[in-house]
Every structure is written in C-alpha cells, then in structure tokens.
C-alpha positions in Angstrom: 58.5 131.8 134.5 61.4 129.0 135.6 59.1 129.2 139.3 56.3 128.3 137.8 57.5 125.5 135.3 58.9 123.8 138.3 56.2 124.1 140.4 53.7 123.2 137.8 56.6 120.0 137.0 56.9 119.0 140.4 53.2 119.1 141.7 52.3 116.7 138.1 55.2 114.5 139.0 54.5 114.2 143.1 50.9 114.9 143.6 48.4 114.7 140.1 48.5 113.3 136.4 46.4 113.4 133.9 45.3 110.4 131.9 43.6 110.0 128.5 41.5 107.2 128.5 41.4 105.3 124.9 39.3 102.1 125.2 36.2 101.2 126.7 37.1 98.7 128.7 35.9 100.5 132.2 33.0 101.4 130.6 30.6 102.7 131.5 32.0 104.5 134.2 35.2 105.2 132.3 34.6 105.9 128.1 36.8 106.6 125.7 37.5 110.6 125.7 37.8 110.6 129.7 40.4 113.1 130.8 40.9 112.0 134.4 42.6 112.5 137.3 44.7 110.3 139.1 46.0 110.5 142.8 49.8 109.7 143.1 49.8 110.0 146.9 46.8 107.7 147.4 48.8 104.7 148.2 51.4 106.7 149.8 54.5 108.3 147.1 56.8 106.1 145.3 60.1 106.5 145.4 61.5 104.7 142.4 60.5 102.7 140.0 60.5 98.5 139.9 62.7 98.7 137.3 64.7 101.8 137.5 67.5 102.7 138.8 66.8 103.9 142.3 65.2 101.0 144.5 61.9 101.2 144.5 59.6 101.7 147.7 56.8 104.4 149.0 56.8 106.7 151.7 53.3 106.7 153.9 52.2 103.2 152.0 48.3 102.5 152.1 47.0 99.4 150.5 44.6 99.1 147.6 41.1 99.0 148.5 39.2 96.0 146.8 36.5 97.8 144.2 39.1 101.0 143.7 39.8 102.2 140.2 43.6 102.0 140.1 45.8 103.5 137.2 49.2 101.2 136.9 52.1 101.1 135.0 51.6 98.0 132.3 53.8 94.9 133.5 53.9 94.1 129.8 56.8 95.7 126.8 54.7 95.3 124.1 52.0 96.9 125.8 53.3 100.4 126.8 51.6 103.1 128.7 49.6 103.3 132.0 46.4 100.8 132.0 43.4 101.6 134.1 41.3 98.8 136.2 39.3 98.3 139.0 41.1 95.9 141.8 39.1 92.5 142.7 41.3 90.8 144.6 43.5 91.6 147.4 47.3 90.0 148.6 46.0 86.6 150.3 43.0 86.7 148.4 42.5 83.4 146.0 41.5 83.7 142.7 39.5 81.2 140.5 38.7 81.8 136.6 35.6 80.7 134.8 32.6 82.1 134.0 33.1 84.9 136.8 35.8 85.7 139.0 35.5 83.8 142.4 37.7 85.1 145.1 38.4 83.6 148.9 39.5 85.9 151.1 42.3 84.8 153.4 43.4 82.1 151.5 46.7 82.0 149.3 47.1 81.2 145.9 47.0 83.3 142.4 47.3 86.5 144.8 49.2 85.0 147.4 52.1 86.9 147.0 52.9 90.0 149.4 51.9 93.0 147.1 50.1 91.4 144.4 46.8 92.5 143.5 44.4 91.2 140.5 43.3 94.1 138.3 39.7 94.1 136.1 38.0 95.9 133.8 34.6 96.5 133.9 33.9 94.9 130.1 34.3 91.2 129.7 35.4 92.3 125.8 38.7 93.7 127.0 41.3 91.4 127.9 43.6 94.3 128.9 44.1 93.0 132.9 44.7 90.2 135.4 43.1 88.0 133.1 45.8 88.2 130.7 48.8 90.2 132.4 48.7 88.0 135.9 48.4 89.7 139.1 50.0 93.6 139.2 53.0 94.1 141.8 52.2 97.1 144.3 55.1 98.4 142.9 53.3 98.9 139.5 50.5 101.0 140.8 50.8 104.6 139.9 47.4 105.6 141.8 43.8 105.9 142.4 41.9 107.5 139.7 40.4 110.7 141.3 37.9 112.0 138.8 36.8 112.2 135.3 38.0 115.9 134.6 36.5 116.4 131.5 35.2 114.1 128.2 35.6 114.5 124.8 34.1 112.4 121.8 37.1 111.8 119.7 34.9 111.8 116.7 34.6 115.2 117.2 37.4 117.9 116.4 38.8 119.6 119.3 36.6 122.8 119.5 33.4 120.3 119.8 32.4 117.0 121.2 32.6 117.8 124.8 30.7 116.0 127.4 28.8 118.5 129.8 27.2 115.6 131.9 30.8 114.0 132.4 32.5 117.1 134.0 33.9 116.4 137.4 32.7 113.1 137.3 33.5 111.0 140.7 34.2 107.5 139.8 35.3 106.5 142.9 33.1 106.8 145.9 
C-alpha cells in the first residue's frame, strides 16, 4: 500500500496533474467543469520553484510554443492557484495593446526579457492574463495542458451532469 502511495505521489508530482477548470475564460475549448490533464515534462522538469527554497531551473528545458495552452503558477498573491492560457507571444516578441493584440516577432520590448512569455485567454471578458498580470516568467509555467479528461456541469450533482462529447478531448494539436 506505502508502494503504491508513493508511486502514485511521485508520478502526480514529476510526470501529470490534474486541473479543475472554474471559469470560462478559454472557452470554448476549455469550459467550466473541464478535468484536464497537464504535462509537467513538456517544457522539460522543474526543479524548484521561483520562489522557493531550492533555486529554481529545469532539466531537458524546451520552450513554449506560440498558440500552446499553458497551465502556470499565478504571479499574483491575491490571486492563488494555477491559471490556464494560451501563449501569444514569445521572448523577443513585441507586444502592442488595443483593440487586438499585435505582436512583432524579433523585436524587443513588453516580451523582451529572456524567459518571458505573454499569456491569453480565449474570451476578451476575462482579464485573468498578460493583459492584467504582465508577461509570465518561464519559471512560472507548470506545463502544457494535455487533454480534457473528462467534464462535468457543476450545476449538476456529482452522479450526473457529465459530458460524453468532452471525454478525452485534445485541446492541443
């Protein structure tokens, strides 16, 4: 039984977690209900934490993708938890607000930063992201989201309200 509990501890902790997604602010690709699974070795393990108390850094590092739906630890205290956006914007990548999001590959400035990447959500309601929080240190990023195990409605009780057509849903292709 110990075996087991560590193995089951140590895989959830090094290779997989499991989110609960609680706004709509990816949707519709992510809704509210989404159990989903979120590669911690996408972008190579992390070894510490920014502000912990080993030094932080990751062993067989890849970079973000632009377009990839990234899970990352909020930069913000009074915003606790792990947040869930798509990356638009790359290190080196310049980024321009207004109506839309304008970005310039290649060129420095909001971005600019080694290991800085700018975070969206899908709805322009939700203000959870870049827009508000400033570009998300590397160091942040817990992983790529994987899949959308399973859904349920909240509005439903537990035994009820699951979403058959949401079921191993691949959100990033």
């Amino acid at each position: 039984m110990v075996a087991a509990t560590l193995l089951v501890l140590g895989f959830r902790s090094l290779a997989f977690t499991v989110y609960t997604v609680e706004g709509n602010c990816l949707a519709p690709v992510l809704q509210q209900g989404d159990r989903i699974l979120v590669n911690r070795w996408s972008y190579g393990l992390r070894t510490g934490r920014p502000d912990g108390l080993f030094s932080y850094g990751r062993v067989f590092a890849r970079r973000v993708e632009r377009g990839d739906i990234v899970a990352f630890d909020s930069p913000v205290d009074s915003l606790p938890g792990v947040l869930v956006c798509r990356c638009r914007a790359l290190p080196g990548d310049t980024v321009r607000l207004g109506q839309d999001l304008l970005m310039i590959p290649g060129r420095t400035a909001t971005c600019a930063a080694e290991d800085y990447y700018w975070m969206e959500s899908l709805s322009p309601a939700s203000r959870v992201d870049s827009r508000v929080l400033g570009p998300i240190a590397e160091s942040r990023i817990v992983g790529r989201v994987c899949c959308v195990l399973y859904s349920h409605d909240v509005a439903y009780p537990f035994y009820d309200g699951y979403r058959s057509d949401r079921l191993l849903l691949d959100v990033n292709p």
